[in-house]
N, C-alpha and C positions, 0 to 999 in steps of 0.2 A: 470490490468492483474496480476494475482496472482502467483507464485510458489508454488512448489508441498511439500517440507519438511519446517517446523517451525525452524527459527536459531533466533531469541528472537522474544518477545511481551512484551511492557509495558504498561500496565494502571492504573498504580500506586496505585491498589491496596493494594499493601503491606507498600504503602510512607503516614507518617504524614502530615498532611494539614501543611502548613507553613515548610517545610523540604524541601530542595535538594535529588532529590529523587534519591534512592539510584543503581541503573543500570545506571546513566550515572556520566560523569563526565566533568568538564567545567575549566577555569581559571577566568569566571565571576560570575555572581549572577543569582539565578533563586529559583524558591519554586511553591510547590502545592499549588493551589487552588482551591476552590470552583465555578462551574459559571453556570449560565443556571439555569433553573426551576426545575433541579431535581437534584441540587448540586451536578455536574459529575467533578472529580478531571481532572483538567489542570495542565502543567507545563508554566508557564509563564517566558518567557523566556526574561531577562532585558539587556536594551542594552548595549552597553559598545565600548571598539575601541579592533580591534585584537581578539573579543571573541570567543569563541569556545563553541559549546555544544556537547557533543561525547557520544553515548552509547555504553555500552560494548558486540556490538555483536563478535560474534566469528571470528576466521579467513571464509572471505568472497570467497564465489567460482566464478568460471567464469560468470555463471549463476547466477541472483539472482532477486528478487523482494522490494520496501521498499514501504510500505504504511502509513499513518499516517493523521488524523482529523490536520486541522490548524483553530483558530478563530484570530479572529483580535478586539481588541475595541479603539475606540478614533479615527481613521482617519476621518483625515476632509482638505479641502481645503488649509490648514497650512502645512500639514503633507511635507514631503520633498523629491523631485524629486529624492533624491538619497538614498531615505531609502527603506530598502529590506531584503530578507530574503535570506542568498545565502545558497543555498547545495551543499556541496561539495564530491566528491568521493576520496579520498585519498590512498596516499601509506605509511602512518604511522599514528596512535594515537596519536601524539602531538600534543601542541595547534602551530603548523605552518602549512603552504600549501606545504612545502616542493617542491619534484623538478616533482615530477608526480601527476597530480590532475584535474578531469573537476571539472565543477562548471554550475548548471542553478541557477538564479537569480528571485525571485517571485520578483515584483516592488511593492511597498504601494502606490505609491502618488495617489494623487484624484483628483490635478485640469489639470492635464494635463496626457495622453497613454504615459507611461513609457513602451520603446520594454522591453522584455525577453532576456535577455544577456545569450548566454551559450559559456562556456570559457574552454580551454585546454592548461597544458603544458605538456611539453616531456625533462625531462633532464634541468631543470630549465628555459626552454624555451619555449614562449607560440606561441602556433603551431596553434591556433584557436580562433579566437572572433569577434562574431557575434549579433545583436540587432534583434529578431522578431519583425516583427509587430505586437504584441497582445495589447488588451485593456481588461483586467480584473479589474479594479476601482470598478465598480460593483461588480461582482463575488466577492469579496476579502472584502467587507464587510458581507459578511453573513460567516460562518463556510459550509468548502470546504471540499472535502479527495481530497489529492492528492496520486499518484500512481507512481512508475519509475521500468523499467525494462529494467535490466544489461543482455544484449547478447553478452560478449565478449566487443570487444571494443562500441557495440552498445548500445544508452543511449534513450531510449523514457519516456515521463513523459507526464502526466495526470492532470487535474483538474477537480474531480464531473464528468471522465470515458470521457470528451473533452482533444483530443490527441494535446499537446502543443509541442512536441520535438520528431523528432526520426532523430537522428543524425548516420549514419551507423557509423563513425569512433572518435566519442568523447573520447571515456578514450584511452588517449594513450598508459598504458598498461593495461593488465588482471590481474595483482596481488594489487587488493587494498584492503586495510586493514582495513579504517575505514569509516564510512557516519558522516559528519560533519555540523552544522548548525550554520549558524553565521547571528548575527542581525546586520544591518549598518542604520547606522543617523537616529536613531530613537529619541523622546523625550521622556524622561524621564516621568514616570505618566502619560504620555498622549495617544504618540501609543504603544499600549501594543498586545506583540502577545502571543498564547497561542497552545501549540499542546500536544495531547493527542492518545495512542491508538498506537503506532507506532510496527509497525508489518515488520520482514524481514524473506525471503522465499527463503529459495533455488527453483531452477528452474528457470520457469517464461518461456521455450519453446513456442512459440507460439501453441497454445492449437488445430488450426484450422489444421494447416499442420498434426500434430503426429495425428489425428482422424481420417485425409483421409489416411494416411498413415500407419498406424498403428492399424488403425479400434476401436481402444478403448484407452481409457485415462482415468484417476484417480486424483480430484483436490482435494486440502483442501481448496480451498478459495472460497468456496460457503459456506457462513456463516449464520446461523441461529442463533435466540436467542435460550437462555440458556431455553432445555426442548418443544422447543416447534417447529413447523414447519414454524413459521414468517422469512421470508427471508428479509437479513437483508441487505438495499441499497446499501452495498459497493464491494456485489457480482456479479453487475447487469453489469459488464464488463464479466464476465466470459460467464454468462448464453449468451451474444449477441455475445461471439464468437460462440458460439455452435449455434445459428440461423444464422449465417454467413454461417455455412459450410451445412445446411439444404436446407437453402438457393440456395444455388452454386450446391450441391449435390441433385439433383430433386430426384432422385431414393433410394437417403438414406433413412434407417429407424434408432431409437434406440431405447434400450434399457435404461433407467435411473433405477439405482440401488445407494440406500443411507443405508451409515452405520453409526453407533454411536460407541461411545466408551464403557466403560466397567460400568461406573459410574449405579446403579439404578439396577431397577428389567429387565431380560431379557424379557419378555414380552411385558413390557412398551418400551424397546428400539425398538424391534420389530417392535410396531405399530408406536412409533416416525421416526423410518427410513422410513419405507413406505409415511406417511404423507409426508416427507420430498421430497422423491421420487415423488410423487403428486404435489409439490408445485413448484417443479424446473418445470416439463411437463405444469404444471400450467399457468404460466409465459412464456413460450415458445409456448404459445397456444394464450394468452389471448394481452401481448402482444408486440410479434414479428409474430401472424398470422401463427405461425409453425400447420400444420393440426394436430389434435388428433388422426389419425388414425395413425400414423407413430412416434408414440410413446408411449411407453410400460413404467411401472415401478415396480420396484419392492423393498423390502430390506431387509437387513442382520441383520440389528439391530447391536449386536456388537458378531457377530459368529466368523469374519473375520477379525480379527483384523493384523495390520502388524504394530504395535507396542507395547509395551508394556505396558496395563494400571494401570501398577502400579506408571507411571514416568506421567508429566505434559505435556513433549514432546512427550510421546506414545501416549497417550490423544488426544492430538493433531491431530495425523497422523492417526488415528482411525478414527478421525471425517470428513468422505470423501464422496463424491459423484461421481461413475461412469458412464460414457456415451459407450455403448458396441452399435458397429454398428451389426445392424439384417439384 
Protein backbone atom coordinates (compact mmCIF):
# COMPACT_ATOMS: atom_id res chain seq x y z
CA UNK A 1 0.00 0.00 0.00
CA UNK A 2 1.45 3.17 -1.11
CA UNK A 3 0.98 6.89 0.15
CA UNK A 4 -0.05 9.63 -1.72
CA UNK A 5 2.99 12.46 -1.49
CA UNK A 6 7.03 11.52 -2.16
CA UNK A 7 9.15 12.36 1.40
CA UNK A 8 12.56 10.47 -0.17
CA UNK A 9 13.44 7.76 -2.78
CA UNK A 10 16.90 6.13 -3.15
CA UNK A 11 18.24 4.16 -5.94
CA UNK A 12 21.62 5.19 -5.65
CA UNK A 13 21.82 6.52 -8.68
CA UNK A 14 23.72 9.56 -7.85
CA UNK A 15 26.24 6.89 -5.43
CA UNK A 16 29.67 5.41 -6.67
CA UNK A 17 29.94 1.68 -6.89
CA UNK A 18 32.10 0.79 -3.72
CA UNK A 19 30.81 4.16 -1.74
CA UNK A 20 28.57 4.60 1.21
CA UNK A 21 25.94 6.09 -0.47
CA UNK A 22 25.32 9.27 0.38
CA UNK A 23 21.27 9.81 1.83
CA UNK A 24 21.94 7.53 4.49
CA UNK A 25 23.91 7.42 7.33
CA UNK A 26 25.04 4.41 9.72
CA UNK A 27 27.92 3.75 12.71
CA UNK A 28 28.77 0.52 10.62
CA UNK A 29 30.14 -0.36 7.15
CA UNK A 30 28.06 -0.84 4.12
CA UNK A 31 28.92 0.30 -0.04
CA UNK A 32 27.28 -0.09 -3.46
CA UNK A 33 27.22 -2.68 -5.42
CA UNK A 34 26.67 -4.36 -8.51
CA UNK A 35 24.37 -7.68 -8.65
CA UNK A 36 21.91 -9.34 -10.94
CA UNK A 37 22.19 -9.65 -14.73
CA UNK A 38 21.67 -6.12 -15.51
CA UNK A 39 24.22 -4.69 -12.76
CA UNK A 40 21.41 -2.81 -10.66
CA UNK A 41 23.13 -0.83 -7.70
CA UNK A 42 22.49 -2.47 -4.09
CA UNK A 43 23.38 -1.19 -0.73
CA UNK A 44 24.79 -4.17 1.10
CA UNK A 45 24.48 -3.81 4.21
CA UNK A 46 27.44 -5.51 6.56
CA UNK A 47 27.00 -6.83 9.86
CA UNK A 48 28.39 -5.59 12.86
CA UNK A 49 26.86 -5.56 16.79
CA UNK A 50 24.65 -2.40 17.71
CA UNK A 51 24.56 -1.27 13.97
CA UNK A 52 22.30 1.09 12.48
CA UNK A 53 21.54 1.98 8.99
CA UNK A 54 19.38 5.37 8.88
CA UNK A 55 18.23 7.42 5.92
CA UNK A 56 17.72 10.84 5.91
CA UNK A 57 14.16 11.22 5.33
CA UNK A 58 12.37 14.19 6.62
CA UNK A 59 10.55 14.80 9.58
CA UNK A 60 7.90 11.71 9.33
CA UNK A 61 3.95 12.43 9.60
CA UNK A 62 1.36 10.41 11.41
CA UNK A 63 0.54 8.75 8.17
CA UNK A 64 3.20 7.36 6.18
CA UNK A 65 4.20 4.59 3.77
CA UNK A 66 8.03 2.72 3.47
CA UNK A 67 8.82 0.42 0.61
CA UNK A 68 11.99 -1.07 -0.29
CA UNK A 69 13.50 -4.26 -2.79
CA UNK A 70 15.47 -6.65 0.05
CA UNK A 71 17.98 -9.69 -1.58
CA UNK A 72 19.62 -11.89 0.48
CA UNK A 73 22.92 -14.24 -0.84
CA UNK A 74 24.74 -16.92 1.06
CA UNK A 75 22.03 -18.49 3.37
CA UNK A 76 22.20 -21.98 3.85
CA UNK A 77 21.41 -24.33 6.73
CA UNK A 78 24.58 -22.81 8.79
CA UNK A 79 23.24 -19.44 8.71
CA UNK A 80 21.94 -18.70 12.42
CA UNK A 81 18.69 -18.96 14.21
CA UNK A 82 19.01 -15.54 15.46
CA UNK A 83 20.21 -13.51 12.52
CA UNK A 84 17.70 -11.12 11.05
CA UNK A 85 17.07 -8.00 9.83
CA UNK A 86 15.23 -5.68 12.43
CA UNK A 87 13.14 -2.38 11.30
CA UNK A 88 12.71 -0.20 13.52
CA UNK A 89 10.46 2.86 13.82
CA UNK A 90 12.10 5.43 16.13
CA UNK A 91 11.73 8.58 18.08
CA UNK A 92 15.33 10.08 17.18
CA UNK A 93 18.17 9.61 14.54
CA UNK A 94 20.78 8.23 16.66
CA UNK A 95 22.60 5.11 16.44
CA UNK A 96 20.33 3.95 19.82
CA UNK A 97 16.64 2.53 20.15
CA UNK A 98 16.15 5.18 22.69
CA UNK A 99 12.86 5.10 25.03
CA UNK A 100 9.96 5.07 22.13
CA UNK A 101 10.46 2.51 19.14
CA UNK A 102 8.54 -0.69 17.49
CA UNK A 103 10.48 -3.02 15.69
CA UNK A 104 9.35 -6.06 13.20
CA UNK A 105 12.09 -8.49 12.70
CA UNK A 106 12.61 -10.38 9.08
CA UNK A 107 14.16 -13.98 10.41
CA UNK A 108 17.30 -15.39 7.84
CA UNK A 109 17.68 -18.94 9.35
CA UNK A 110 17.00 -21.84 6.92
CA UNK A 111 17.12 -24.99 8.81
CA UNK A 112 14.54 -24.27 11.08
CA UNK A 113 10.61 -21.44 11.02
CA UNK A 114 12.16 -18.57 12.90
CA UNK A 115 8.42 -16.55 14.12
CA UNK A 116 8.35 -12.76 13.04
CA UNK A 117 9.01 -10.93 16.33
CA UNK A 118 7.31 -7.46 16.46
CA UNK A 119 8.33 -5.45 19.62
CA UNK A 120 7.35 -2.09 21.38
CA UNK A 121 8.47 0.19 23.92
CA UNK A 122 6.76 3.32 25.65
CA UNK A 123 9.03 5.28 27.91
CA UNK A 124 11.95 3.05 28.02
CA UNK A 125 9.61 0.22 28.64
CA UNK A 126 8.60 -2.55 26.54
CA UNK A 127 4.86 -2.75 26.37
CA UNK A 128 4.83 -5.50 23.49
CA UNK A 129 6.57 -8.69 22.20
CA UNK A 130 5.24 -11.08 20.29
CA UNK A 131 6.73 -14.23 17.78
CA UNK A 132 4.34 -14.89 14.60
CA UNK A 133 3.98 -17.84 13.32
CA UNK A 134 5.39 -17.33 9.73
CA UNK A 135 7.83 -19.53 7.72
CA UNK A 136 9.37 -17.47 4.97
CA UNK A 137 12.97 -19.58 4.52
CA UNK A 138 11.94 -19.80 1.18
CA UNK A 139 10.52 -16.54 0.35
CA UNK A 140 13.76 -14.73 1.69
CA UNK A 141 15.91 -16.52 -0.69
CA UNK A 142 14.75 -14.98 -3.71
CA UNK A 143 14.66 -10.77 -3.84
CA UNK A 144 11.25 -9.77 -2.06
CA UNK A 145 9.63 -5.97 -1.81
CA UNK A 146 8.55 -5.49 1.25
CA UNK A 147 5.92 -2.69 2.18
CA UNK A 148 4.68 -1.16 5.84
CA UNK A 149 2.15 1.22 6.46
CA UNK A 150 2.14 3.90 9.48
CA UNK A 151 -1.71 4.63 10.57
CA UNK A 152 -1.11 6.51 13.58
CA UNK A 153 -0.08 4.06 16.17
CA UNK A 154 -1.09 1.22 13.52
CA UNK A 155 1.84 -0.73 11.81
CA UNK A 156 1.09 -3.40 8.91
CA UNK A 157 3.86 -4.86 6.70
CA UNK A 158 4.07 -6.75 3.61
CA UNK A 159 6.08 -9.32 1.78
CA UNK A 160 5.80 -9.57 -2.34
CA UNK A 161 1.90 -7.60 -1.39
CA UNK A 162 1.42 -11.06 1.46
CA UNK A 163 0.12 -9.12 4.63
CA UNK A 164 2.49 -10.25 7.47
CA UNK A 165 1.56 -7.66 10.55
CA UNK A 166 -1.11 -5.32 11.19
CA UNK A 167 -0.92 -4.64 14.63
CA UNK A 168 -3.73 -1.69 15.59
CA UNK A 169 -1.55 -0.31 18.50
CA UNK A 170 2.30 -1.05 17.78
CA UNK A 171 4.21 2.58 17.81
CA UNK A 172 3.50 3.73 20.99
CA UNK A 173 3.59 7.13 20.05
CA UNK A 174 2.93 9.18 16.57
CA UNK A 175 5.92 11.29 16.62
CA UNK A 176 8.67 9.26 15.09
CA UNK A 177 11.55 10.55 13.47
CA UNK A 178 13.44 8.06 11.93
CA UNK A 179 13.21 4.23 10.05
CA UNK A 180 16.02 2.27 11.07
CA UNK A 181 17.64 -1.10 9.87
CA UNK A 182 19.79 -3.06 11.84
CA UNK A 183 21.44 -6.48 10.71
CA UNK A 184 21.95 -9.20 13.80
CA UNK A 185 24.30 -12.47 13.68
CA UNK A 186 25.00 -12.36 10.55
CA UNK A 187 28.44 -14.01 8.98
CA UNK A 188 30.70 -12.16 7.75
CA UNK A 189 31.29 -12.83 3.72
CA UNK A 190 28.85 -15.25 3.93
CA UNK A 191 25.09 -13.94 4.65
CA UNK A 192 25.15 -11.01 2.89
CA UNK A 193 22.00 -8.82 2.63
CA UNK A 194 21.31 -6.24 0.09
CA UNK A 195 18.33 -3.55 -0.24
CA UNK A 196 17.72 -1.17 -2.82
CA UNK A 197 14.94 1.28 -4.16
CA UNK A 198 13.62 2.46 -0.86
CA UNK A 199 10.81 4.75 -1.21
CA UNK A 200 8.71 6.79 1.84
CA UNK A 201 5.19 8.30 1.16
CA UNK A 202 3.21 10.40 3.05
CA UNK A 203 -0.29 8.91 3.34
CA UNK A 204 -0.84 5.53 2.88
CA UNK A 205 -5.06 5.91 3.92
CA UNK A 206 -6.50 3.06 3.04
CA UNK A 207 -7.32 3.66 -0.62
CA UNK A 208 -10.70 1.36 -0.29
CA UNK A 209 -12.60 3.32 2.36
CA UNK A 210 -11.74 7.28 0.86
CA UNK A 211 -13.31 5.69 -2.86
CA UNK A 212 -16.48 4.56 -1.26
CA UNK A 213 -16.50 7.40 0.71
CA UNK A 214 -15.36 9.97 -1.14
CA UNK A 215 -16.04 8.75 -4.57
CA UNK A 216 -12.69 9.57 -6.03
CA UNK A 217 -8.94 9.33 -5.02
CA UNK A 218 -5.56 10.32 -6.49
CA UNK A 219 -2.34 7.67 -5.93
CA UNK A 220 1.24 8.14 -6.94
CA UNK A 221 2.03 4.58 -6.35
CA UNK A 222 0.95 3.13 -9.42
CA UNK A 223 4.27 2.83 -11.01
CA UNK A 224 5.32 2.46 -14.56
CA UNK A 225 8.48 2.32 -16.37
CA UNK A 226 10.30 5.09 -17.39
CA UNK A 227 8.18 6.36 -20.93
CA UNK A 228 6.32 3.66 -21.34
CA UNK A 229 2.81 2.01 -20.00
CA UNK A 230 4.66 -1.31 -18.47
CA UNK A 231 3.13 -1.52 -15.03
CA UNK A 232 5.60 -2.21 -12.85
CA UNK A 233 4.92 -5.23 -10.03
CA UNK A 234 5.16 -3.25 -7.00
CA UNK A 235 1.95 -1.49 -7.85
CA UNK A 236 -0.12 -4.60 -7.96
CA UNK A 237 -1.30 -3.98 -4.12
CA UNK A 238 -2.90 -0.74 -5.11
CA UNK A 239 -4.67 -1.72 -8.39
CA UNK A 240 -6.18 -5.03 -5.94
CA UNK A 241 -7.46 -2.47 -3.59
CA UNK A 242 -9.40 -0.90 -6.27
CA UNK A 243 -10.86 -4.47 -7.34
CA UNK A 244 -11.77 -4.90 -3.68
CA UNK A 245 -14.06 -2.06 -3.55
CA UNK A 246 -15.50 -3.09 -7.38
CA UNK A 247 -15.85 -6.07 -5.92
CA UNK A 248 -17.94 -5.17 -2.72
CA UNK A 249 -19.52 -2.33 -4.73
CA UNK A 250 -21.62 -4.41 -7.55
CA UNK A 251 -23.18 -1.06 -8.69
CA UNK A 252 -19.91 0.99 -8.97
CA UNK A 253 -18.48 2.23 -12.06
CA UNK A 254 -15.08 4.22 -12.69
CA UNK A 255 -13.54 6.40 -14.35
CA UNK A 256 -9.57 5.78 -14.62
CA UNK A 257 -7.70 8.89 -15.56
CA UNK A 258 -3.70 8.89 -15.87
CA UNK A 259 -1.33 11.91 -15.82
CA UNK A 260 2.32 12.34 -16.54
CA UNK A 261 4.57 14.93 -15.52
CA UNK A 262 6.01 17.80 -17.58
CA UNK A 263 9.18 15.99 -18.85
CA UNK A 264 8.93 15.34 -23.13
CA UNK A 265 6.63 16.55 -25.91
CA UNK A 266 3.04 17.29 -24.67
CA UNK A 267 1.64 15.08 -27.08
CA UNK A 268 3.72 12.23 -26.37
CA UNK A 269 2.53 12.64 -22.78
CA UNK A 270 -0.86 12.80 -23.86
CA UNK A 271 -0.90 9.41 -25.48
CA UNK A 272 1.50 7.98 -22.64
CA UNK A 273 -1.26 8.86 -20.06
CA UNK A 274 -3.99 7.44 -21.83
CA UNK A 275 -2.03 3.99 -22.53
CA UNK A 276 -1.28 4.15 -18.97
CA UNK A 277 -5.11 4.78 -18.26
CA UNK A 278 -5.60 1.38 -20.46
CA UNK A 279 -3.13 -0.45 -18.68
CA UNK A 280 -4.38 0.03 -15.09
CA UNK A 281 -8.39 -0.85 -16.65
CA UNK A 282 -6.12 -3.60 -18.26
CA UNK A 283 -5.21 -5.36 -15.19
CA UNK A 284 -8.37 -4.85 -13.45
CA UNK A 285 -10.21 -6.65 -16.35
CA UNK A 286 -7.79 -9.37 -17.24
CA UNK A 287 -6.74 -10.15 -13.83
CA UNK A 288 -9.13 -9.46 -10.92
CA UNK A 289 -12.23 -10.43 -13.53
CA UNK A 290 -13.26 -6.57 -13.00
CA UNK A 291 -16.01 -6.32 -16.27
CA UNK A 292 -15.00 -3.83 -18.97
CA UNK A 293 -18.11 -2.33 -19.27
CA UNK A 294 -17.67 -0.42 -15.85
CA UNK A 295 -14.79 1.09 -16.63
CA UNK A 296 -13.79 4.06 -18.54
CA UNK A 297 -10.42 5.84 -19.13
CA UNK A 298 -9.16 8.54 -19.99
CA UNK A 299 -5.78 11.09 -19.72
CA UNK A 300 -4.40 14.35 -19.00
CA UNK A 301 -0.95 13.92 -20.02
CA UNK A 302 0.64 16.54 -18.04
CA UNK A 303 -2.19 19.51 -18.43
CA UNK A 304 -2.95 19.01 -14.72
CA UNK A 305 -0.21 19.05 -12.96
CA UNK A 306 -0.32 19.77 -8.91
CA UNK A 307 3.11 20.13 -8.66
CA UNK A 308 5.71 21.64 -9.71
CA UNK A 309 7.87 20.23 -12.70
CA UNK A 310 10.45 21.92 -12.46
CA UNK A 311 11.54 20.20 -8.88
CA UNK A 312 12.04 16.12 -8.77
CA UNK A 313 9.42 16.12 -6.13
CA UNK A 314 6.74 17.97 -8.37
CA UNK A 315 7.81 15.36 -10.77
CA UNK A 316 6.88 13.01 -8.72
CA UNK A 317 3.30 14.15 -7.65
CA UNK A 318 2.48 14.79 -11.28
CA UNK A 319 2.92 11.28 -12.05
CA UNK A 320 -0.60 9.94 -10.81
CA UNK A 321 -3.36 7.97 -11.50
CA UNK A 322 -7.01 8.77 -10.79
CA UNK A 323 -10.04 6.41 -9.86
CA UNK A 324 -13.25 8.94 -10.31
CA UNK A 325 -16.48 6.99 -9.31
CA UNK A 326 -19.32 7.38 -12.46
Amino acid sequence: MAGDKPLFFDDFGNDFVGDFPSKWNSNGSGEIVLMGDNNEKWMEIKPGSSTFYIPDTPNLPEEFTVEFDLMTAGLDRKTSSGSKLILRLDDNTTFTTNKNTAAIEIPFCQFIAIGMVIESWSDGKRTMRNSLSVDIRKTILEPVHISMAINKQRVRFWINEVKYVDIPKLLPIADIQSIKFSPIRLRDGIDRIFIKNLKVMEGGVDLRRKLISEGRISTNGILFDSGSANIQPRSMGIIRQISQVLQQESGMNLKIVGHTDGDGNDNTNLELSKKRADAVKNTLVTIYNISADRLQTDGKGESEPVGDNATTDGKAQNRRVEFIKQ
